[in-house]
PDB file of N, CA, C, O and CB in Angstrom:
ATOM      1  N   UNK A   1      70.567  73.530-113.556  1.00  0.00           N
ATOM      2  CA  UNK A   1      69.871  72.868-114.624  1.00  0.00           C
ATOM      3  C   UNK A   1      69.754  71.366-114.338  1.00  0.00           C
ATOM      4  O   UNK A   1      68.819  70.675-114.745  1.00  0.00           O
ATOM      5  CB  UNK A   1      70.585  73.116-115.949  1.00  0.00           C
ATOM      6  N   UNK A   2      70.772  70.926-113.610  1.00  0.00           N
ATOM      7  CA  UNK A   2      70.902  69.310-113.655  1.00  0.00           C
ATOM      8  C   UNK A   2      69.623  69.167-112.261  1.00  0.00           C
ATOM      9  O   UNK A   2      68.758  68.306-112.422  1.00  0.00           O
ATOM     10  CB  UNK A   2      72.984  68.541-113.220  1.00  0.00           C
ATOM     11  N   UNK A   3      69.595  69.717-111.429  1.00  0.00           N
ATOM     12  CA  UNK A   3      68.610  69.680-110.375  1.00  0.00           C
ATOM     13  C   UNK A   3      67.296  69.574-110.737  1.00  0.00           C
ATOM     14  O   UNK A   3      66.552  68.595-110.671  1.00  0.00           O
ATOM     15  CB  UNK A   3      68.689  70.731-109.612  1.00  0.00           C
ATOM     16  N   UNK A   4      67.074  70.755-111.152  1.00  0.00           N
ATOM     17  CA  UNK A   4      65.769  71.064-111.710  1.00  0.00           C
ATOM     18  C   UNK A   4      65.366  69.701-113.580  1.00  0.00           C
ATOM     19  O   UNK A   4      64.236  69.498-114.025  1.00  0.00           O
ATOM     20  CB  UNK A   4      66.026  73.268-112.126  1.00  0.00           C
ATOM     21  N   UNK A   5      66.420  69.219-114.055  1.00  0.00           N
ATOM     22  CA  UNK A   5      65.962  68.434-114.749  1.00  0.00           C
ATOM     23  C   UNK A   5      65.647  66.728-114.218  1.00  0.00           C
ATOM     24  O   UNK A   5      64.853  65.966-114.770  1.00  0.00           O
ATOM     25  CB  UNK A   5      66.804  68.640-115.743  1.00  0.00           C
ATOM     26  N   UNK A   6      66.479  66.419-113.047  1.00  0.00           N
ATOM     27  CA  UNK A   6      66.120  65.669-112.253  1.00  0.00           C
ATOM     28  C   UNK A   6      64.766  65.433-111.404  1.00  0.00           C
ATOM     29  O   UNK A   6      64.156  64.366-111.460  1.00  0.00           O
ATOM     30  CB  UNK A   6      66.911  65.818-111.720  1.00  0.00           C
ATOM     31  N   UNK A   7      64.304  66.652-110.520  1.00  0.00           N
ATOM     32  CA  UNK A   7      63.294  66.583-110.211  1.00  0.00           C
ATOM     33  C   UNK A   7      61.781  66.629-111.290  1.00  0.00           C
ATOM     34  O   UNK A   7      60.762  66.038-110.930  1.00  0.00           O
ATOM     35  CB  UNK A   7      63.503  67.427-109.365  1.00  0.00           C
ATOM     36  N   UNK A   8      61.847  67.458-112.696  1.00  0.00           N
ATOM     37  CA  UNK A   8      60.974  67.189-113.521  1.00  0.00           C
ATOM     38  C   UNK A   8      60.849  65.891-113.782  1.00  0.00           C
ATOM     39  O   UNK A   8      59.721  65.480-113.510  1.00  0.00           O
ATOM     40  CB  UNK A   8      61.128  67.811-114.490  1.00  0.00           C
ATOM     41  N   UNK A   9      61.703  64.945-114.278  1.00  0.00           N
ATOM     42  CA  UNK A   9      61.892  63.994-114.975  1.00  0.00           C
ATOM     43  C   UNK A   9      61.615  62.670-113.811  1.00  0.00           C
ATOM     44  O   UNK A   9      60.849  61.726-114.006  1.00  0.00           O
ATOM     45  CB  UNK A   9      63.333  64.185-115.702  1.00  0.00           C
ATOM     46  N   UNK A  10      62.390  62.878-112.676  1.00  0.00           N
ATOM     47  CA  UNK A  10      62.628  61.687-111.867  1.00  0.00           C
ATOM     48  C   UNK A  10      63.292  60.640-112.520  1.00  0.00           C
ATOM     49  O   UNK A  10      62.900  59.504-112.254  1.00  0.00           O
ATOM     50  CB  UNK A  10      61.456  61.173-111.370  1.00  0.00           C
ATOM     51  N   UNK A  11      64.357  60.794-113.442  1.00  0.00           N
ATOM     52  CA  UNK A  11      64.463  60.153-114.107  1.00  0.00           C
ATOM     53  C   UNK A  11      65.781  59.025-113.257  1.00  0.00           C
ATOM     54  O   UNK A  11      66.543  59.664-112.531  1.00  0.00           O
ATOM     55  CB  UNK A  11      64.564  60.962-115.367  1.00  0.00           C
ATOM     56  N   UNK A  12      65.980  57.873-113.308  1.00  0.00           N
ATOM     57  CA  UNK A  12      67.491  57.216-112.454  1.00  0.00           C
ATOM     58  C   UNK A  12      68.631  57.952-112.798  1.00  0.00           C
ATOM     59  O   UNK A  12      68.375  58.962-113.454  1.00  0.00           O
ATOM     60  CB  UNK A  12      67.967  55.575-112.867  1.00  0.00           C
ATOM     61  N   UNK A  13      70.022  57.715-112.510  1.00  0.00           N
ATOM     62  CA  UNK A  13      70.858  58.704-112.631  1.00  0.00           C
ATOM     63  C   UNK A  13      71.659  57.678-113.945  1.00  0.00           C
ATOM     64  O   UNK A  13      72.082  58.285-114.929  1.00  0.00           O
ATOM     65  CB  UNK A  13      71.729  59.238-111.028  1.00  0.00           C
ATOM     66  N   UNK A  14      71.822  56.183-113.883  1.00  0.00           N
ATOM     67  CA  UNK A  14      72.253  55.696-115.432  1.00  0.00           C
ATOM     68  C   UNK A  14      71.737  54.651-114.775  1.00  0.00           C
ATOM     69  O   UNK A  14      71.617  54.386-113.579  1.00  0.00           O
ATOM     70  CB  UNK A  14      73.908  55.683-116.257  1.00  0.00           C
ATOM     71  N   UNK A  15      71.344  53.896-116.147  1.00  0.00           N
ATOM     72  CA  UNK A  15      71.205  52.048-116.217  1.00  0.00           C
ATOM     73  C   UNK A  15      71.319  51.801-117.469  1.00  0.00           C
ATOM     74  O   UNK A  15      71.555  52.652-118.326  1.00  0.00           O
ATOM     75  CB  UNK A  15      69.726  51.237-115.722  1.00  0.00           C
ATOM     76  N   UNK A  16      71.109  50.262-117.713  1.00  0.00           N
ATOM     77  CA  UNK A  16      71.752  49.663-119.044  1.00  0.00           C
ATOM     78  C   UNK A  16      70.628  49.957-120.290  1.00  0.00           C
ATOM     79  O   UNK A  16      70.806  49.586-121.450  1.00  0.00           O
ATOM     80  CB  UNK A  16      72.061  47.826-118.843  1.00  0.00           C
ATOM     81  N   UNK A  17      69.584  50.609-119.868  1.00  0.00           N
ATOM     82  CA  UNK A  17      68.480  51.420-121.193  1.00  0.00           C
ATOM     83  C   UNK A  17      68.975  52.322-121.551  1.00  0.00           C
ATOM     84  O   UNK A  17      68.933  53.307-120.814  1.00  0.00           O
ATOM     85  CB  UNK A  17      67.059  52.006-120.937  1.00  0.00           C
ATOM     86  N   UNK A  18      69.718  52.420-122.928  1.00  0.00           N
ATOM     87  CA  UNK A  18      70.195  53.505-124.093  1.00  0.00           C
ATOM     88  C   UNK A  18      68.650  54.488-123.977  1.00  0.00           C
ATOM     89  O   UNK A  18      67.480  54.297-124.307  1.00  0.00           O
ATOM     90  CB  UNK A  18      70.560  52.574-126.066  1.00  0.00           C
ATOM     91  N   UNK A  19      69.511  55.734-123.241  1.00  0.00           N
ATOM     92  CA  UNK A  19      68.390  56.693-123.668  1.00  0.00           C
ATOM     93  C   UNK A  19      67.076  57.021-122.403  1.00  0.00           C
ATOM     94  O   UNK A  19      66.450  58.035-122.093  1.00  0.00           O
ATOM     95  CB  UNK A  19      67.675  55.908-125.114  1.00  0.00           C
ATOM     96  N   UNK A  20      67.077  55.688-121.948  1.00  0.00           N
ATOM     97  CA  UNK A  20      66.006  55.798-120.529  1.00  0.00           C
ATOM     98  C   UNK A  20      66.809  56.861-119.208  1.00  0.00           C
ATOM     99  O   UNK A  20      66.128  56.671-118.200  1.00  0.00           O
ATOM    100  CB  UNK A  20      65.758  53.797-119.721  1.00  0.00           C
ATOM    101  N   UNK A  21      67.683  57.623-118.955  1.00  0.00           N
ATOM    102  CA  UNK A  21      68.095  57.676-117.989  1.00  0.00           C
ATOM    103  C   UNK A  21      68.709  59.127-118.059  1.00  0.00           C
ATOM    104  O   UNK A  21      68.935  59.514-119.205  1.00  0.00           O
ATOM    105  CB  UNK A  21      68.817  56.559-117.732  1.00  0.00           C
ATOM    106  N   UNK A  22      69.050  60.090-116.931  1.00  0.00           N
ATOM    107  CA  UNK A  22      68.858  61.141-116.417  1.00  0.00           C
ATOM    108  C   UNK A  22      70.153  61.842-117.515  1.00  0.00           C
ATOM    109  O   UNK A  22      70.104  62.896-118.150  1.00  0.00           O
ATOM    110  CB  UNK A  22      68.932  61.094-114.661  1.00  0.00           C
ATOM    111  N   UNK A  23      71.494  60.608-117.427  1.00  0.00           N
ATOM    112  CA  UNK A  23      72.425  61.054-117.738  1.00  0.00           C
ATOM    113  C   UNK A  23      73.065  61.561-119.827  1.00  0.00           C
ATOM    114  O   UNK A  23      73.793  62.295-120.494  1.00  0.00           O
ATOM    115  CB  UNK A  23      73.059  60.017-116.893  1.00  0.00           C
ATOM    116  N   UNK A  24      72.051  60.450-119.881  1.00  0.00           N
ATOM    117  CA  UNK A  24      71.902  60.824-121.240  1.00  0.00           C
ATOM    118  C   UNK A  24      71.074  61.769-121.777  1.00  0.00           C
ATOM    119  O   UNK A  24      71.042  62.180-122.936  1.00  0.00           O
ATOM    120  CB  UNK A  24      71.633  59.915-121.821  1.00  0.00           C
ATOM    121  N   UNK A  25      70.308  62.124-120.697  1.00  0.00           N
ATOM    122  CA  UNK A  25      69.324  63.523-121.355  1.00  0.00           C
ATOM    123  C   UNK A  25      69.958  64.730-121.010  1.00  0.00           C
ATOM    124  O   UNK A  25      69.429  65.822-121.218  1.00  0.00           O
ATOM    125  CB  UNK A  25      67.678  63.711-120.707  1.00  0.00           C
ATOM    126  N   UNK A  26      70.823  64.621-120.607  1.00  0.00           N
ATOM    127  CA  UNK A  26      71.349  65.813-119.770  1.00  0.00           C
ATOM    128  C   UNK A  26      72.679  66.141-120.733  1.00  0.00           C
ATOM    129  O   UNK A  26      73.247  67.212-120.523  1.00  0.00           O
ATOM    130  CB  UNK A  26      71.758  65.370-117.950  1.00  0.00           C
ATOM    131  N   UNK A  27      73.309  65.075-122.003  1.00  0.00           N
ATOM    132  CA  UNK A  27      74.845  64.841-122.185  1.00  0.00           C
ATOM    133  C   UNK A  27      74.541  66.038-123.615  1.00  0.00           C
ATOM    134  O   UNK A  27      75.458  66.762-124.002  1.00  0.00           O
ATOM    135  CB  UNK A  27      75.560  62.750-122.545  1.00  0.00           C
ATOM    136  N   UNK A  28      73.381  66.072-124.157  1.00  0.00           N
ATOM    137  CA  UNK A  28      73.626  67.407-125.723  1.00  0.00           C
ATOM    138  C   UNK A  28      73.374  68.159-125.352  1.00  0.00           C
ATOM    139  O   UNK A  28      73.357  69.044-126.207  1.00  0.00           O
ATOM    140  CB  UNK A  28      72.926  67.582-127.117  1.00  0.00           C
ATOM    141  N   UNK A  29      72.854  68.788-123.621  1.00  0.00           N
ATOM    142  CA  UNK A  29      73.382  69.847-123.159  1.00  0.00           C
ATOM    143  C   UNK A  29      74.275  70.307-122.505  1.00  0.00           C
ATOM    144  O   UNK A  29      74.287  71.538-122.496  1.00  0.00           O
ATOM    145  CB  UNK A  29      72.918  70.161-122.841  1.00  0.00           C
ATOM    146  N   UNK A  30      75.300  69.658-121.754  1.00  0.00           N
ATOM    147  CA  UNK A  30      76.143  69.573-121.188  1.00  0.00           C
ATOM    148  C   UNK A  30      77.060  68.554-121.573  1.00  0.00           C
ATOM    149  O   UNK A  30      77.095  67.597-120.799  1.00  0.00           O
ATOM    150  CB  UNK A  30      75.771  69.585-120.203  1.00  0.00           C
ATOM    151  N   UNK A  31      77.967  68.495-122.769  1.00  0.00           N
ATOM    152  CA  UNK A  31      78.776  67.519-123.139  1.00  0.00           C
ATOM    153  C   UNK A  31      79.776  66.746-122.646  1.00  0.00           C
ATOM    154  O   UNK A  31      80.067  65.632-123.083  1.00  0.00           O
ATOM    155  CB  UNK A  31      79.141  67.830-123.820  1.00  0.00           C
ATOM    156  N   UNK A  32      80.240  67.231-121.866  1.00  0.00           N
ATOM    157  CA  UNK A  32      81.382  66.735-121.275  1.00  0.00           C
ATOM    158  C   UNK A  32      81.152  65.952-119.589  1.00  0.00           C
ATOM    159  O   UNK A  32      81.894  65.340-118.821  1.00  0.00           O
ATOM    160  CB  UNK A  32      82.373  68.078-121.263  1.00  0.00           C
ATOM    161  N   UNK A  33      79.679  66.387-119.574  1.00  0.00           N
ATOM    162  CA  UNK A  33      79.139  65.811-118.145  1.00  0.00           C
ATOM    163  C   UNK A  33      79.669  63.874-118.332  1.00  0.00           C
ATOM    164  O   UNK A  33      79.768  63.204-119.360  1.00  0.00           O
ATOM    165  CB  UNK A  33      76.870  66.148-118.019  1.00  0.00           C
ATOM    166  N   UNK A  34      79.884  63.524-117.018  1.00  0.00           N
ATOM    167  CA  UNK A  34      80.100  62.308-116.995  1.00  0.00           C
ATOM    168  C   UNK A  34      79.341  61.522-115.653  1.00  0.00           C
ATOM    169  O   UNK A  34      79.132  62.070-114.570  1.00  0.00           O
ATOM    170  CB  UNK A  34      81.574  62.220-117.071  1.00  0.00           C
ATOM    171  N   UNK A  35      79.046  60.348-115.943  1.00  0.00           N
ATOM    172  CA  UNK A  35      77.975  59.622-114.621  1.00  0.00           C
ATOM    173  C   UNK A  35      78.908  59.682-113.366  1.00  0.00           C
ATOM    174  O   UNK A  35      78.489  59.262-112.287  1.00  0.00           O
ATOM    175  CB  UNK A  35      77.437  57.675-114.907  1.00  0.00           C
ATOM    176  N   UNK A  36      80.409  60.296-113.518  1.00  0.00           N
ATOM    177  CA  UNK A  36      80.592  60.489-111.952  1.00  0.00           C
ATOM    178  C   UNK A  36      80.373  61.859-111.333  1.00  0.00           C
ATOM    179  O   UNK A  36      80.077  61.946-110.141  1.00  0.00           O
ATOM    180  CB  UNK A  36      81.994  60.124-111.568  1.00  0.00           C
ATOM    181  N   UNK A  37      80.516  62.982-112.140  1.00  0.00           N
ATOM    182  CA  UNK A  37      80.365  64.190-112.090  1.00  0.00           C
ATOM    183  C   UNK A  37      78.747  64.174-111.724  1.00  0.00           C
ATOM    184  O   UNK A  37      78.309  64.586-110.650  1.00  0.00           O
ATOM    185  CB  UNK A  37      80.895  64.900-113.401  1.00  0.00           C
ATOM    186  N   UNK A  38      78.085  63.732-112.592  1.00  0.00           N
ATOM    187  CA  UNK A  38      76.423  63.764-112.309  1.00  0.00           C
ATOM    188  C   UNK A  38      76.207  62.913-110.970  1.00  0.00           C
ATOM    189  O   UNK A  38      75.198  63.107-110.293  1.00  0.00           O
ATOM    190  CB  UNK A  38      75.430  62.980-113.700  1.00  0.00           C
ATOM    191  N   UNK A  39      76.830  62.303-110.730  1.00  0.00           N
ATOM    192  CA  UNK A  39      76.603  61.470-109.259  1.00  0.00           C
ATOM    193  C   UNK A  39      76.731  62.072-108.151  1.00  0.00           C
ATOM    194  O   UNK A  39      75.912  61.981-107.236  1.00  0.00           O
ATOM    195  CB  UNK A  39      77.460  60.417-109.006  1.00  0.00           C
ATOM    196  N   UNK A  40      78.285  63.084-108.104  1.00  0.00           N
ATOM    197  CA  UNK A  40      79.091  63.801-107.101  1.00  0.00           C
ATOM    198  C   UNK A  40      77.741  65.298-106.680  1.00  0.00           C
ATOM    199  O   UNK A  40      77.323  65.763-105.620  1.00  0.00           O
ATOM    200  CB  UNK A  40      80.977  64.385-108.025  1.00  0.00           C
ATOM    201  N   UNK A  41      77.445  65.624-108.263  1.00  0.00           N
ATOM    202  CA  UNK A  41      76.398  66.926-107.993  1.00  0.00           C
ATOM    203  C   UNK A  41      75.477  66.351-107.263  1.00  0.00           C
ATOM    204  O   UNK A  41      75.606  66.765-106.111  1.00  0.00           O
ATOM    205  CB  UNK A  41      75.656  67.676-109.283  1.00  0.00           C
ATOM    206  N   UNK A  42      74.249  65.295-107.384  1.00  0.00           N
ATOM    207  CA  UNK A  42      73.266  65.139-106.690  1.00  0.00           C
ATOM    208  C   UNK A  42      73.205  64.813-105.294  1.00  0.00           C
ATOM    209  O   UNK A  42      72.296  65.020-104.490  1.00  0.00           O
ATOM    210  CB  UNK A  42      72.737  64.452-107.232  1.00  0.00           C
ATOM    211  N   UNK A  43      74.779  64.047-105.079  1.00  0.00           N
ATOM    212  CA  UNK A  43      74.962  63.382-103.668  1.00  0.00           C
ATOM    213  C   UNK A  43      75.117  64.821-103.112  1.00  0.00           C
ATOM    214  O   UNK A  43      74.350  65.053-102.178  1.00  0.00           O
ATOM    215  CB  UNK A  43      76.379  62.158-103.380  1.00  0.00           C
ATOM    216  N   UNK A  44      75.920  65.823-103.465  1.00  0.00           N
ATOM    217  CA  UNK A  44      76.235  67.170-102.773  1.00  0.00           C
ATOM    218  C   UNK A  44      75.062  68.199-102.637  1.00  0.00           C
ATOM    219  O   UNK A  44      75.187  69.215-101.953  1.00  0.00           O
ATOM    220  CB  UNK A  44      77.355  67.877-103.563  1.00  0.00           C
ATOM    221  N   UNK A  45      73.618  67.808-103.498  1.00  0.00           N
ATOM    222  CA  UNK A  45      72.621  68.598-103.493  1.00  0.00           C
ATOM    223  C   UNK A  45      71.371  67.993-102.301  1.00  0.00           C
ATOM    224  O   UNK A  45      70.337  68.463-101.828  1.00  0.00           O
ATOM    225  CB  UNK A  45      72.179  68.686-105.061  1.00  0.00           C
ATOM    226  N   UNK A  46      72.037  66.869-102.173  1.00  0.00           N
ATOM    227  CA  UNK A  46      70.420  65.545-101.334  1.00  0.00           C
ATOM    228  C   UNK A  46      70.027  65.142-102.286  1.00  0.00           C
ATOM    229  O   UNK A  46      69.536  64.121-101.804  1.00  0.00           O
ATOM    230  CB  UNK A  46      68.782  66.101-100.422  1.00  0.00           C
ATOM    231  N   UNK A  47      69.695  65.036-103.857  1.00  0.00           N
ATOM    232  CA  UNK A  47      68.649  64.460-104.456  1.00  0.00           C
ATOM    233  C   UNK A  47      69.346  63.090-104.906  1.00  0.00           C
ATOM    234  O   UNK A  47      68.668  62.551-105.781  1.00  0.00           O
ATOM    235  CB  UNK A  47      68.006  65.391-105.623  1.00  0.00           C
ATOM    236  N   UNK A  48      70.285  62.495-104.632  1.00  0.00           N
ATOM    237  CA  UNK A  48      71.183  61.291-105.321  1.00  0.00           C
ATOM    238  C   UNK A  48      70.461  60.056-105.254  1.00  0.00           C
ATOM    239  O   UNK A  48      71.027  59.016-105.589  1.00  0.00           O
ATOM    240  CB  UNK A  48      72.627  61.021-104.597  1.00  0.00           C
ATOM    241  N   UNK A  49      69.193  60.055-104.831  1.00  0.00           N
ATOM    242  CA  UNK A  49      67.900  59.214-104.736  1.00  0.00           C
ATOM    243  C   UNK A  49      66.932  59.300-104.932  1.00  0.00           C
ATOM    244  O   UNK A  49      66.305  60.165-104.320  1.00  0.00           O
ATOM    245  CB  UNK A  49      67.599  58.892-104.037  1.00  0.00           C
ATOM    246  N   UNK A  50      66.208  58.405-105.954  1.00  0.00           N
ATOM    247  CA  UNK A  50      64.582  58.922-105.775  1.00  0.00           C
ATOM    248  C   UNK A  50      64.122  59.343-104.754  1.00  0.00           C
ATOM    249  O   UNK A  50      64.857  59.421-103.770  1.00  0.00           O
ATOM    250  CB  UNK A  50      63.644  58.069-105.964  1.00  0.00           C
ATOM    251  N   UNK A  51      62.771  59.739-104.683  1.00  0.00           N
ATOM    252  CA  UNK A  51      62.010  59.585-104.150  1.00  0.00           C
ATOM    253  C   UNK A  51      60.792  57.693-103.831  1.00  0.00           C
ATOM    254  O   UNK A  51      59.911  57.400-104.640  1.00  0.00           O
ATOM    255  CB  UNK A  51      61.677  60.758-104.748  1.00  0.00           C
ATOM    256  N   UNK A  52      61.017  57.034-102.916  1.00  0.00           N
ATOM    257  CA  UNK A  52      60.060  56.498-102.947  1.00  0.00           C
ATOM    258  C   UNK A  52      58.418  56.194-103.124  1.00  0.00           C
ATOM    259  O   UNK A  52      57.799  55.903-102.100  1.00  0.00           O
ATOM    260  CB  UNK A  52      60.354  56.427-102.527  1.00  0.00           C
ATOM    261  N   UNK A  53      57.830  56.243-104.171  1.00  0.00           N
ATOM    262  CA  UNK A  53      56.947  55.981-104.610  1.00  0.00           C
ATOM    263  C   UNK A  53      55.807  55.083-104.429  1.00  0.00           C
ATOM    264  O   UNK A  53      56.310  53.993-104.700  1.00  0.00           O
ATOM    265  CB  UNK A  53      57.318  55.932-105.246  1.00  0.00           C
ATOM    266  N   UNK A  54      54.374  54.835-104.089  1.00  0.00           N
ATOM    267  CA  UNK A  54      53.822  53.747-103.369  1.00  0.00           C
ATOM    268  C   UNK A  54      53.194  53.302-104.835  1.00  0.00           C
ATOM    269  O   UNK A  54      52.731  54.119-105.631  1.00  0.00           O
ATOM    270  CB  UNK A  54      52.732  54.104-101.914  1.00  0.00           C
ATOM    271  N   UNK A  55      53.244  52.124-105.023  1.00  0.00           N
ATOM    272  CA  UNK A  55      52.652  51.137-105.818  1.00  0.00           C
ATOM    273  C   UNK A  55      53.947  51.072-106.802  1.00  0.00           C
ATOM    274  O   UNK A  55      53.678  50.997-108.001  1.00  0.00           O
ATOM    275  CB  UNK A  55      51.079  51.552-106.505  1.00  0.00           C
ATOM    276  N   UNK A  56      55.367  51.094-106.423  1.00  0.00           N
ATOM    277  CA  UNK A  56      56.337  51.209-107.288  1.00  0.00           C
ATOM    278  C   UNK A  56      56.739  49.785-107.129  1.00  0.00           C
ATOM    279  O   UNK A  56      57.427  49.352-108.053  1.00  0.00           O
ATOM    280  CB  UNK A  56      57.379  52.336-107.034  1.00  0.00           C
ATOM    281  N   UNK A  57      56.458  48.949-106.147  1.00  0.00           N
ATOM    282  CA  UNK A  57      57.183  47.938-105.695  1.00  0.00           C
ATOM    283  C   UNK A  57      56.043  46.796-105.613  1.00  0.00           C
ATOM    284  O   UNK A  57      55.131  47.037-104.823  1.00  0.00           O
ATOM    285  CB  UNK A  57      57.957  48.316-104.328  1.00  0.00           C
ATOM    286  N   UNK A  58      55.994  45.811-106.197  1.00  0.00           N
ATOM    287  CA  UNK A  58      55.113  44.804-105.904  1.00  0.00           C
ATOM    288  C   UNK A  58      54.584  44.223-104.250  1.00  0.00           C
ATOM    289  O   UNK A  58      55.484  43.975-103.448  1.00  0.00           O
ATOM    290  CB  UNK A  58      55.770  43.788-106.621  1.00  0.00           C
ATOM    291  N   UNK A  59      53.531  44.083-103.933  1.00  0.00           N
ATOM    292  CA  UNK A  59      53.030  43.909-102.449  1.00  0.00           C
ATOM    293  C   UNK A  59      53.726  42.497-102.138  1.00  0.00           C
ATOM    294  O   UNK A  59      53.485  41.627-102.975  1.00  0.00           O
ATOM    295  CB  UNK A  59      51.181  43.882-102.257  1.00  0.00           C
ATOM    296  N   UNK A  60      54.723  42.062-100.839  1.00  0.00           N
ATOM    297  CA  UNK A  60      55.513  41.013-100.489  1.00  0.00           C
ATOM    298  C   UNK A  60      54.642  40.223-100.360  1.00  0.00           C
ATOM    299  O   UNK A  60      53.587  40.789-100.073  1.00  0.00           O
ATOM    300  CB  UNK A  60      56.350  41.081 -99.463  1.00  0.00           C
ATOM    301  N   UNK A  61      54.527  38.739-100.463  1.00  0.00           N
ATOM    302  CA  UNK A  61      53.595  37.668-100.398  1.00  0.00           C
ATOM    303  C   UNK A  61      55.144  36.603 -99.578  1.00  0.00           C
ATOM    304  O   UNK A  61      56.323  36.490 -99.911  1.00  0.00           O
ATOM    305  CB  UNK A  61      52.699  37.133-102.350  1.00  0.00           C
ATOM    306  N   UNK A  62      54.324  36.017 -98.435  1.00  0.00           N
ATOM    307  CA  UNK A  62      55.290  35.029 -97.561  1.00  0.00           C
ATOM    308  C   UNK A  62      55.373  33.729 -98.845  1.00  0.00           C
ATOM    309  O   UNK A  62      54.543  33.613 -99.746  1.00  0.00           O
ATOM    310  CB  UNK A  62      54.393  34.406 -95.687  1.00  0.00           C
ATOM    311  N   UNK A  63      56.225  33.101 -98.701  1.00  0.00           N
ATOM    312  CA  UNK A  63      56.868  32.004 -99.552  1.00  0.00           C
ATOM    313  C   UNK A  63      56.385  30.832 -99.298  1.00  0.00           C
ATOM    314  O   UNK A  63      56.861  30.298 -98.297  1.00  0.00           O
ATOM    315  CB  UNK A  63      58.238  31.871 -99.426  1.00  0.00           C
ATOM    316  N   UNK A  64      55.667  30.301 -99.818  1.00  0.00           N
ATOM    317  CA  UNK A  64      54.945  29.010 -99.672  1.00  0.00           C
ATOM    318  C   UNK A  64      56.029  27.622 -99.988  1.00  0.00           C
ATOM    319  O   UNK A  64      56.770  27.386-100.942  1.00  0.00           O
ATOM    320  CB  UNK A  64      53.593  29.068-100.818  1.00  0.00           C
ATOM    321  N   UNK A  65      55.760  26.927 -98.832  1.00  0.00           N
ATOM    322  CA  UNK A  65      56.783  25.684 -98.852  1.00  0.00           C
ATOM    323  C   UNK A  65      55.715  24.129 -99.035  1.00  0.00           C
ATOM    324  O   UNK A  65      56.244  23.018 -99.079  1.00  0.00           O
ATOM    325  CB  UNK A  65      57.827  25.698 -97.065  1.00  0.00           C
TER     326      UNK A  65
END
């Protein structure tokens, strides 16, 4: 379930947005899940990283002096 709600969602695994993030959507179905347990599963599955995305990252511009 945690796999398959990861890859639907793409969601990060926690950050400081109440509610934005993989681990809190996952916690009123699985209560007792915790962000190290959810960490340990994905690192042990391959998915413990997005996917990189193109236009996710602003285009680098050299630094003008």
């Amino acid at each position: 379930m945690i796999v398959a709600f990861r890859r639907h969602t793409l969601l990060p695994l926690a950050c400081s947005r109440v509610g934005g993030d993989c681990l809190y959507g996952l916690q009123p179905t699985i209560p007792h899940l915790t962000r190290s347990a959810l960490d340990r599963c994905l690192q042990r599955l391959g998915i413990g990283r997005l996917p990189e995305v193109d236009g996710d990252k602003p285009a680098s511009q050299k630094f003008k002096s």
